[in-house]
C-alpha positions in Angstrom: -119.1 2.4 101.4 -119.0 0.4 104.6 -120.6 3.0 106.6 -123.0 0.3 108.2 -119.8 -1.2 109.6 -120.3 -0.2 114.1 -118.3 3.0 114.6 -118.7 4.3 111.1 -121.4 6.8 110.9 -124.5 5.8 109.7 -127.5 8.0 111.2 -130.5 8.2 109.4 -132.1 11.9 109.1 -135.4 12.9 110.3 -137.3 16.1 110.3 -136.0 17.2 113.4 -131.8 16.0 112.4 -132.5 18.3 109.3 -133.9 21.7 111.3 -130.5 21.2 113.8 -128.7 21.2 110.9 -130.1 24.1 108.9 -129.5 25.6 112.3 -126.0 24.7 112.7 -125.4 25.7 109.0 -126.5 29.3 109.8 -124.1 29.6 112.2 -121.1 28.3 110.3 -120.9 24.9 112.3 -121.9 21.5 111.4 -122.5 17.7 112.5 -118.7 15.4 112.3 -121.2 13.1 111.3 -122.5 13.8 108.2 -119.0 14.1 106.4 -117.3 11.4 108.8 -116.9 9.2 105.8 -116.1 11.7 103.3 -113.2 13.3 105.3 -112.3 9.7 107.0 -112.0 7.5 104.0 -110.8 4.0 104.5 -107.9 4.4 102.3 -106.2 7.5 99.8 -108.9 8.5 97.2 -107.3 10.9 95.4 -109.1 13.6 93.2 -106.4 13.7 90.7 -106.7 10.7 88.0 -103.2 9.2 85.7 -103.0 11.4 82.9 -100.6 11.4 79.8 -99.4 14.2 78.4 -98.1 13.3 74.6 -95.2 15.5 73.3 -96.8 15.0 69.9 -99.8 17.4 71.7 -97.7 19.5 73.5 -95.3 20.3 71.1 -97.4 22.5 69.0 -98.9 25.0 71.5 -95.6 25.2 73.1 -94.8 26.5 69.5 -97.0 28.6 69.3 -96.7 30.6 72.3 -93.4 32.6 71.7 -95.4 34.4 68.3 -98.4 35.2 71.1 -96.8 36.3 74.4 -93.4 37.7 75.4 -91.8 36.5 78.4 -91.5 39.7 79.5 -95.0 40.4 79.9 -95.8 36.7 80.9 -93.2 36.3 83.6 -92.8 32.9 82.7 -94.1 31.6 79.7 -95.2 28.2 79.8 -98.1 25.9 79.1 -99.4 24.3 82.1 -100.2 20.9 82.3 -103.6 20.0 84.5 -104.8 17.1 85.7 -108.9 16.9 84.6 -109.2 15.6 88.5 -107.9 18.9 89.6 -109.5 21.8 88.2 -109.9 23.3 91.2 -106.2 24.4 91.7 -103.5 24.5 89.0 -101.8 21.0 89.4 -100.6 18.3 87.5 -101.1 15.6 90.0 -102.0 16.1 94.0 -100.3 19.0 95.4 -97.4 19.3 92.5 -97.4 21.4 89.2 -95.7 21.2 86.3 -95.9 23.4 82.7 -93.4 22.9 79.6 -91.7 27.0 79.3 -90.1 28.1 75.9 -87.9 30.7 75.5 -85.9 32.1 72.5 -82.4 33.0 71.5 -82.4 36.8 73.2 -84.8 36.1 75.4 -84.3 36.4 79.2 -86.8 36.6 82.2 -86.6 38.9 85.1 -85.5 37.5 88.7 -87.8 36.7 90.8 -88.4 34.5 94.1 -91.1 32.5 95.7 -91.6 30.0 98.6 -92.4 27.0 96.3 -89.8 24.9 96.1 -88.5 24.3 91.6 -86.9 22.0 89.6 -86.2 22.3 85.4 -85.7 19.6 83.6 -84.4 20.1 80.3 -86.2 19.1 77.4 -84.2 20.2 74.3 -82.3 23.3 72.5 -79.0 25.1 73.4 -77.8 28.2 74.8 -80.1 28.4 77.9 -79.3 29.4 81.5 -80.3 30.0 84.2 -79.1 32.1 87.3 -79.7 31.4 90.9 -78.3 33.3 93.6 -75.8 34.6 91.5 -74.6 31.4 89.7 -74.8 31.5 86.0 -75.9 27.3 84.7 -75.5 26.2 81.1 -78.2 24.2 80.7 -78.2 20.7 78.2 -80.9 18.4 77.2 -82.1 16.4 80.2 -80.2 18.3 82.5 -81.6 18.8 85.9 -81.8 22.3 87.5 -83.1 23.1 91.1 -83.9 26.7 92.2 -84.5 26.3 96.1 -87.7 28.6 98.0 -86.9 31.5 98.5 -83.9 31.7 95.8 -83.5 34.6 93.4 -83.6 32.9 90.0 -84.0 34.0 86.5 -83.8 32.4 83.0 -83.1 32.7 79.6 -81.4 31.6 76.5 -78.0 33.4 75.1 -77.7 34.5 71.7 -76.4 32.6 68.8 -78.7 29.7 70.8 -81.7 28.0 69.5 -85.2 27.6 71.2 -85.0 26.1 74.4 -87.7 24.2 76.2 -87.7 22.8 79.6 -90.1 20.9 81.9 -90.7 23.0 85.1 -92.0 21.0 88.2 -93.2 23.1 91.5 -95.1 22.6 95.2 -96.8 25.5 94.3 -100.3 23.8 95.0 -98.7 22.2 98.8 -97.5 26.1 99.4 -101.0 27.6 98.5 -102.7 24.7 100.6 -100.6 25.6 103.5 -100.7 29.6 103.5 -97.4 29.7 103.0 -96.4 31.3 99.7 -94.5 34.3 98.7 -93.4 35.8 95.8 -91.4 39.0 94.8 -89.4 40.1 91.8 -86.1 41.2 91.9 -85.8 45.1 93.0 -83.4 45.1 89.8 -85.1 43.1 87.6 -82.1 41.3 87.0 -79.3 39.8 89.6 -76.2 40.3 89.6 -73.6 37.0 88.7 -71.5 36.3 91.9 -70.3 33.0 91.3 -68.2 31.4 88.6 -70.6 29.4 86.1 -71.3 26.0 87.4 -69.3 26.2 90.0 -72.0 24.2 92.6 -71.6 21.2 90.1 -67.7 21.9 90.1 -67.1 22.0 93.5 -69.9 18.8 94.3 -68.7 16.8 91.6 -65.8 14.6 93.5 -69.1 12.7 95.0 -66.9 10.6 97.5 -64.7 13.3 98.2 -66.4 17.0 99.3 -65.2 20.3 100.3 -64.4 20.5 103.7 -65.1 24.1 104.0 -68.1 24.1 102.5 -69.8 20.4 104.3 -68.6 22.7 108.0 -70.7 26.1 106.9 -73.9 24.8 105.0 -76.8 25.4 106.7 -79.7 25.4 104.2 -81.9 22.6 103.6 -81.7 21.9 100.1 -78.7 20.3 97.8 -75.6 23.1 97.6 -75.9 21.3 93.7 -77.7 23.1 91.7 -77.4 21.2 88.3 -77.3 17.5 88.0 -75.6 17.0 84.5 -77.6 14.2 82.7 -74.7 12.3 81.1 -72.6 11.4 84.6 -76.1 10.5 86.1 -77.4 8.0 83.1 -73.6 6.7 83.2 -73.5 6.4 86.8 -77.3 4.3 86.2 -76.0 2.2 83.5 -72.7 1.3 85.9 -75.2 0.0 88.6 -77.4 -1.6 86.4 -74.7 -4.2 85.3 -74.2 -4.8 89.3 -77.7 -4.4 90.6 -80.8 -6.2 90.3 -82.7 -3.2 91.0 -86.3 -2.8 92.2 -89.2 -5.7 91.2 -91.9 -2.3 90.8 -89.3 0.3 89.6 -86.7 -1.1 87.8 -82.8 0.2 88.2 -84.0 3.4 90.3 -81.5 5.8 92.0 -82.4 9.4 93.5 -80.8 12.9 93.0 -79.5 13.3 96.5 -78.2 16.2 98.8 -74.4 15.0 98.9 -74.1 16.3 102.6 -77.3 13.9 103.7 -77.9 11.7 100.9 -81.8 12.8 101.7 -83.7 14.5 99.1 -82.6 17.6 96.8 -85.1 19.7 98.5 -87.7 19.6 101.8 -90.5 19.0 99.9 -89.8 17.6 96.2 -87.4 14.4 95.5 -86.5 13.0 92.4 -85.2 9.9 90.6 -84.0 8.8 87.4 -84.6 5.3 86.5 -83.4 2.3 83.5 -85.7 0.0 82.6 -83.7 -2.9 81.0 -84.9 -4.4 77.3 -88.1 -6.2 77.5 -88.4 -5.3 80.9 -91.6 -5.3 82.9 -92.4 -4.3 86.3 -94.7 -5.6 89.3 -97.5 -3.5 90.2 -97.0 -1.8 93.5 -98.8 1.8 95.4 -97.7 4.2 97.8 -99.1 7.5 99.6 -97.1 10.1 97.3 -97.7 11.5 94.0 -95.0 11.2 90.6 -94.6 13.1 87.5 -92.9 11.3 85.0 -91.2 12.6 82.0 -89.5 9.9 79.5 -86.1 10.5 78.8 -85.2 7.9 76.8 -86.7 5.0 74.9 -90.6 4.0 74.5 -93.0 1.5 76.8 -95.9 1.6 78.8 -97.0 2.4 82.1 -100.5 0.5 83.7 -102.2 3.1 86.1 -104.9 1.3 88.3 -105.7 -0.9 85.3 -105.4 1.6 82.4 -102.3 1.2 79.9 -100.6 4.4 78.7 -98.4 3.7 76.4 -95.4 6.2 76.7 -92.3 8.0 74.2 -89.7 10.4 74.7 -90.6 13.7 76.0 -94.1 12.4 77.0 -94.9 13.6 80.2 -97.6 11.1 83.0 -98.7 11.4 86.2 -99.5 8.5 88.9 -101.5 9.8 91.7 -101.1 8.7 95.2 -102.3 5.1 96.1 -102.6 4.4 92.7 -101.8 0.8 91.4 -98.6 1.4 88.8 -96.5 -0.6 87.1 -93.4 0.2 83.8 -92.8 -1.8 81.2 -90.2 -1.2 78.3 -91.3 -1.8 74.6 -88.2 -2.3 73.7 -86.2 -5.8 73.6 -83.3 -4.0 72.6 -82.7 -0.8 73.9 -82.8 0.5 77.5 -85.6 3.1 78.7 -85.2 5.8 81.4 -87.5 7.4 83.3 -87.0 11.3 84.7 -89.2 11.7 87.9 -90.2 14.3 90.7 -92.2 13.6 93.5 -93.7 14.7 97.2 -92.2 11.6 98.4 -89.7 13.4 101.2 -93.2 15.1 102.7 -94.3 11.9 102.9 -91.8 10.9 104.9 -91.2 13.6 107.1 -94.6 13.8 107.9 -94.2 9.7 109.1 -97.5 8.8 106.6 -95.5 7.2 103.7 -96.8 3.7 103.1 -96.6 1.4 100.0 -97.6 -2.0 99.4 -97.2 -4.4 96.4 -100.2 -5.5 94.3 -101.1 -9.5 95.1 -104.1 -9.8 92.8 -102.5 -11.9 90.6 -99.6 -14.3 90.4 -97.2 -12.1 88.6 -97.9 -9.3 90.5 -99.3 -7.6 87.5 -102.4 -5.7 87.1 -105.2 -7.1 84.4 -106.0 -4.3 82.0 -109.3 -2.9 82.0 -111.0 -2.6 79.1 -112.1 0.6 77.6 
């Protein structure tokens, strides 16, 4: 691809190129110039491809697992979900993971830490929990939980609940990448509960107004929240949606913030919930970054570098980085919402974020291609 372009590497092989090769081979070197524009490329080209993960197809082998595998022996039982583009590691789309867990009424799973950064988001059933660093959450449906690297955490669902299933979203892939990753269970199998329950959310939950105490002594890097409710978040994006024009490519979008930086939840994952107004329907933009979408309200459909994926609640879709992308909502009545977690706040700390919008055609709009 261009490589006859001066400067690009173009060097024709002979008998003699191949034996210094062989020869470099042998001793675990090689020629820059061989791979120059494999490991160069002129733009992103990302091995992970947009995948859709229909609830319809999930649902049933995330009912099946609790009559197959206890948590106790599985750690964590959940069904992974993995992009076809990335077989060679466990992710869902670039350097993030994500995997649907079920649990049932009685069940809990042992503490245990790691240095990849977590999120839940809550998908639907009652009773669950979960406990980091000694604060008991109750967990609702599309509730949004963060355990932190290098947090105790643990999970499980009370009884008298019902079966609880959550979306679980991870930098495991970045952490295994890096060399980085840990991982070790709790010495007691179980932490002890330290905190009143919710009180991170409790004590957080003025938003203009903050703890003085607490803003002076934090020192971590991650969001002292640990549970974003959904209901004051949707509220809070209907309120600005009657006030905001929002984004041409995105919609109404606002992120989960750390309230003492308004910077992302965590180092390494961000997140965003996003409206969609009736009949709505996005310009096509890209960016460096990878996104796992899960719907949490409403239907539509999403056109990934020229592909339509038509989308529901509970569906889960990926949009790798540099991809083309663009929303629409199917409904001309009824707002859609959008649950999202992304690598974004690497991007950015690492100065490589870029985005641009799509300018192939006059609406901004991708053409769909067939097939």
């Amino acid at each position: 691809m261009r490589e006859d372009i001066p400067g690009r590497a173009n060097v024709a092989d002979t008998p003699e190129l191949a034996a210094y090769y062989e020869e470099l081979a042998a001793r675990e070197m090689g020629a820059l110039w061989t791979v120059a524009n494999d490991i160069e490329p002129w733009f992103p080209k990302p091995k992970s491809v947009p995948v859709i993960w229909r609830w319809q197809d999930v649902r049933p082998f995330v009912d099946r697992a609790p009559g197959l595998v206890r948590p106790e022996d599985a750690g964590r039982r959940v069904v992974m979900l993995v992009n076809p583009g990335r077989r060679d590691i466990s992710a869902a789309v670039g350097l993030l993971y994500t995997g649907v867990q079920v649990m049932d009424p009685g069940e809990c799973a042992s503490a245990h830490r790691h240095m990849a950064s977590a999120l839940r988001f809550i998908m639907e059933g009652s009773g669950a929990y979960t406990i980091v660093e000694g604060e008991r959450m109750t967990l609702g449906a599309r509730d949004f939980v963060l355990t932190p690297n290098g947090t105790w955490h643990e999970h499980g669902v009370a009884e008298g609940g019902t079966r609880s299933i959550w979306q679980d979203g991870l930098d495991i892939p970045l952490m295994n990448a890096l060399d980085a990753n840990f991982y070790a269970v709790h010495p007691d199998l179980h932490q002890g509960e330290t905190k009143p329950v919710d009180s991170s959310a409790t004590l957080w939950s003025g938003g203009i107004i903050q703890p003085t105490e607490l803003r002076k002594n934090w020192q971590k890097p991650w969001s002292p929240v640990l549970k974003y409710a959904f209901e004051p978040a949707f509220e809070a994006l209907t309120r600005a949606a009657k006030v905001h024009e929002g984004s041409p490519f995105d919609g109404v979008i606002m992120e989960y913030v750390n309230p003492l930086t308004g910077g992302p939840v965590m180092p390494t994952i961000g997140s965003s919930l996003q409206l969609l107004r009736p009949g709505q329907h996005s310009r096509a933009h890209r960016h460096t970054g990878s996104i796992v979408y899960q719907v949490a309200r409403g239907s539509g459909f999403s056109i990934i570098d020229g592909k339509r994926y038509d989308w529901s609640e509970k569906d889960i879709f990926v949009v790798p980085s540099w991809s083309l992308h663009e929303h629409a909502n199917a409904s001309e009545s009824e707002d859609a919402c959008l649950f999202s977690f992304n690598d974004l706040p690497v991007m950015r700390a690492l100065g490589i974020y870029h985005e641009e919008a799509y300018t192939g055609t006059p609406d901004g709009r991708q053409a769909i291609i067939a097939g």
